[in-house]
Legacy VTK file of the C-alpha trace (Angstrom):
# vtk DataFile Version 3.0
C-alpha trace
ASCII
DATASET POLYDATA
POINTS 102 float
25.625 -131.790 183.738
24.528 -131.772 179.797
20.813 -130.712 180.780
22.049 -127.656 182.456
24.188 -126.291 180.053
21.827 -126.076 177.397
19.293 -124.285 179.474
22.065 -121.858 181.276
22.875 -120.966 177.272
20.233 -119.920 176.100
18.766 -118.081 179.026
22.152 -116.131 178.302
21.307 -115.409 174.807
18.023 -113.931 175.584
19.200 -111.837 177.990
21.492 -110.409 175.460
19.252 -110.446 172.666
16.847 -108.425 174.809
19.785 -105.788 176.052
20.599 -105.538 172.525
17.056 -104.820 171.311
16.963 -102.497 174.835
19.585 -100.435 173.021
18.136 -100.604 169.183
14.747 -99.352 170.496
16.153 -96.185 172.850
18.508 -94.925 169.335
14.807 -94.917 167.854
13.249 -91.384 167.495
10.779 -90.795 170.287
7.195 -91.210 168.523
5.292 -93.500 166.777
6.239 -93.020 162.733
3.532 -91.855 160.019
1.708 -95.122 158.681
2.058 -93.041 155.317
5.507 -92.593 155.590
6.173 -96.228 156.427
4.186 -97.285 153.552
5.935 -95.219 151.239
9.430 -96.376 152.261
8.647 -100.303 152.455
6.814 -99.971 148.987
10.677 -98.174 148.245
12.435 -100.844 149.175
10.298 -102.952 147.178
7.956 -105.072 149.582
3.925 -105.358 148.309
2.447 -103.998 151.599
-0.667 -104.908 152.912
-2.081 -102.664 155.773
-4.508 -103.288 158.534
-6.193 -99.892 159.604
-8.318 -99.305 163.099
-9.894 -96.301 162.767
-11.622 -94.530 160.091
-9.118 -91.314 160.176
-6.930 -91.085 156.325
-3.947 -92.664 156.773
-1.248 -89.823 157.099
-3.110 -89.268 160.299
-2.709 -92.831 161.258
0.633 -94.491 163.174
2.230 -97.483 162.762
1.935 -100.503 165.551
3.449 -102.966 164.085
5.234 -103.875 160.477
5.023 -108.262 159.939
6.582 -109.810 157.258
4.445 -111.900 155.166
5.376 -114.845 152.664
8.020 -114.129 150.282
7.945 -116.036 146.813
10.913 -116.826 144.742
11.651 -119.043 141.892
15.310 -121.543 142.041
16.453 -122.938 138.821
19.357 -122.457 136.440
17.594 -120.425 133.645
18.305 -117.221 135.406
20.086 -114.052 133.208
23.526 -113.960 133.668
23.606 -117.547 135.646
25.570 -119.211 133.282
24.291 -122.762 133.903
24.124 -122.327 137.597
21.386 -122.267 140.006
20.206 -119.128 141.395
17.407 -118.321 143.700
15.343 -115.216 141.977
13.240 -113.417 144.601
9.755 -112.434 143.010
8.043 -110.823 145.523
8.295 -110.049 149.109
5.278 -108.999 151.288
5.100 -107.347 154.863
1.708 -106.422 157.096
1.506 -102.944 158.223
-0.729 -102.357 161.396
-2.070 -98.526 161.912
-3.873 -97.426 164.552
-5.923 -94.265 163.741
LINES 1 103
102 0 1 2 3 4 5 6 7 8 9 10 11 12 13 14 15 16 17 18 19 20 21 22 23 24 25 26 27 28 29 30 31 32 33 34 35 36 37 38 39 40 41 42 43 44 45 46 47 48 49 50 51 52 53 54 55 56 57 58 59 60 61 62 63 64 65 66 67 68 69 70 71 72 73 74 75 76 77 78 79 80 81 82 83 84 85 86 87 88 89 90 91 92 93 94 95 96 97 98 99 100 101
């Protein structure tokens, strides 16, 4: 009875996940968005982005297929402003992959 539980689950919560993702992708605005335009906003938010381009057209005539996050590097120890002797995990940089198709 144990061994079919733990199957029945998680079938169950990927169907959901999947309904749920059903639903985040039809709110999205119809098109693909400007590679530019991504760029700009991830760089915003503070990410170093590295982008893969097929195609040789510029890329604010380019569109996104897919955004990957890449390694993230931060730094855990107590010496941290404003820590006050405890430990705090610093986040130093955080990359993502941008694939364009032109």
């Amino acid at each position: 009875m144990r061994s079919f539980i733990l199957p029945a689950f998680a079938a169950g919560a990927i169907a959901t996940a999947a309904l749920g993702l059903a639903g985040a992708a039809g709110a999205a605005p119809s098109g693909a968005p400007g590679a530019s335009q991504t760029v700009r906003q991830l760089q915003a938010s503070g990410f170093d982005v590295i982008v893969n381009k097929v195609g040789t057209a510029p890329l604010d005539q380019c569109v996104v297929s897919a955004v990957r996050p890449g390694q993230t590097f931060s730094r855990t120890d107590s010496g941290a402003p404003g820590a006050m002797g405890d430990i705090v995990t610093t986040v130093n940089a955080m990359t993502v992959y941008v694939d364009v198709a032109c």
